[in-house]
N, C-alpha and C positions, 0 to 999 in steps of 0.2 A: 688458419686457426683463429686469428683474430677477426676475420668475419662472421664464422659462427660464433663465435660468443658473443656479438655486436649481436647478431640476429636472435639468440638467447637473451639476452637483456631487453631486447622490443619488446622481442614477444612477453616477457614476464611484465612490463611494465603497459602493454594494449591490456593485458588480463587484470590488474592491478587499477587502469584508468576504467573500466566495463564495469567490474565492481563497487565501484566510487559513485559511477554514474547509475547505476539501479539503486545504491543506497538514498544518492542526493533526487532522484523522479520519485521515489518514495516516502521521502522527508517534506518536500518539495507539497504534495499529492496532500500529507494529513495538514501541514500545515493553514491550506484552505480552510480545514473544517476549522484549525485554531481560529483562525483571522475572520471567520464566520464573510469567506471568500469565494464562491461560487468560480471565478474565475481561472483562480490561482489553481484550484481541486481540477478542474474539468482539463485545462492545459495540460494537463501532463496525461489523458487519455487519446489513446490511439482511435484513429474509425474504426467502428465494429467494436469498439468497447461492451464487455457483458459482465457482468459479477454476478455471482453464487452464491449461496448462505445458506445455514437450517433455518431461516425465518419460514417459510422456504419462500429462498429467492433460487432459480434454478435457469442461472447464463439468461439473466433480463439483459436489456439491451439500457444504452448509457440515459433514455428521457424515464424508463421508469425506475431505474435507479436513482436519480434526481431526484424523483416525486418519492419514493419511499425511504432512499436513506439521507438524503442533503436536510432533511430538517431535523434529524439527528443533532446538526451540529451547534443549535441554539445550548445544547446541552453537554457540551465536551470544552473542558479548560484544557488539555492540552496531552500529549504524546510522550510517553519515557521508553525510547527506544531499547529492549534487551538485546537484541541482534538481528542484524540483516544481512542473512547468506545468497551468494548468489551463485547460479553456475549458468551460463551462458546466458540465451536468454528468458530464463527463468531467476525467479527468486523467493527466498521466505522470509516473512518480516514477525518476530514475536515482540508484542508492545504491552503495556499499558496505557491505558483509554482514563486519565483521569476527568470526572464532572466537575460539572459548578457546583456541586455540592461535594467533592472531594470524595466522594468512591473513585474506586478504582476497579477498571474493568482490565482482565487479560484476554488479547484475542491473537492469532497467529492467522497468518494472511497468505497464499500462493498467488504469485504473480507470474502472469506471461508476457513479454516484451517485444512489440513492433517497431521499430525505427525510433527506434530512443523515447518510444511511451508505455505505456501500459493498455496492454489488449485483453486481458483481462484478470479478475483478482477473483479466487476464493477462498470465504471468510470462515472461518473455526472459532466456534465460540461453546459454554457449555450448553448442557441441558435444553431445556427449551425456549431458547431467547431472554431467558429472565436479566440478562445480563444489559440489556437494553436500555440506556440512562433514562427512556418515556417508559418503561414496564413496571407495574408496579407488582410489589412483593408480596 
């Protein structure tokens, strides 16, 4: 009896460490854009990295997402987490995208996970991009 319950407590507590770690590769991930950090952003992507979006971006691969959304980040003060759910390895991140100029964008995210990275992400935003800190109104 007292092994399984040992072996119930693992296991709640591997699912409880899984969770933690796609919230902190995801916190980890925008922070880059905060730090206006190339390095820090791209580290936490797996090979074969692709992201999605209605810009439309449809599963690019990680050099043209570089080139179309990394310069975004001259224009992002920072990240207000709502929630970050996970179930294995996948997850859903719903944020606020605040600018330098203090808008504030709402976007939600689907994440896939490879060996403790992100293999790839897609982005839900409204309408037709207007929400873009370079788009103008």
């Amino acid at each position: 009896m007292r092994s399984i319950l040992l072996a119930i407590m693992f296991c709640g507590i591997m699912v409880a460490c899984k969770a933690q770690n796609a919230a902190n590769i995801i916190r980890t991930y925008f922070s880059g854009y905060e730090k206006k950090d190339w390095s820090i952003t791209s580290s936490q992507l797996a090979d074969g990295f692709t992201f999605t979006s209605p810009a439309p971006d449809d599963h690019i691969p990680l050099d043209v997402y570089k080139q179309r959304c990394w310069p975004q980040s001259k224009f992002i003060k920072k990240f207000e987490f709502i929630s970050i759910i996970q179930e294995g390895d996948h997850a859903f991140a719903l944020y606020n995208l605040v600018t330098t100029d203090d808008k504030v964008i709402r976007n939600a995210e689907y994440y896939t996970f490879s060996n403790g990275r992100i293999k790839s992400i897609e982005c839900f935003f409204g309408g037709s991009g207007a929400g873009y800190p370079t788009n103008v109104k």
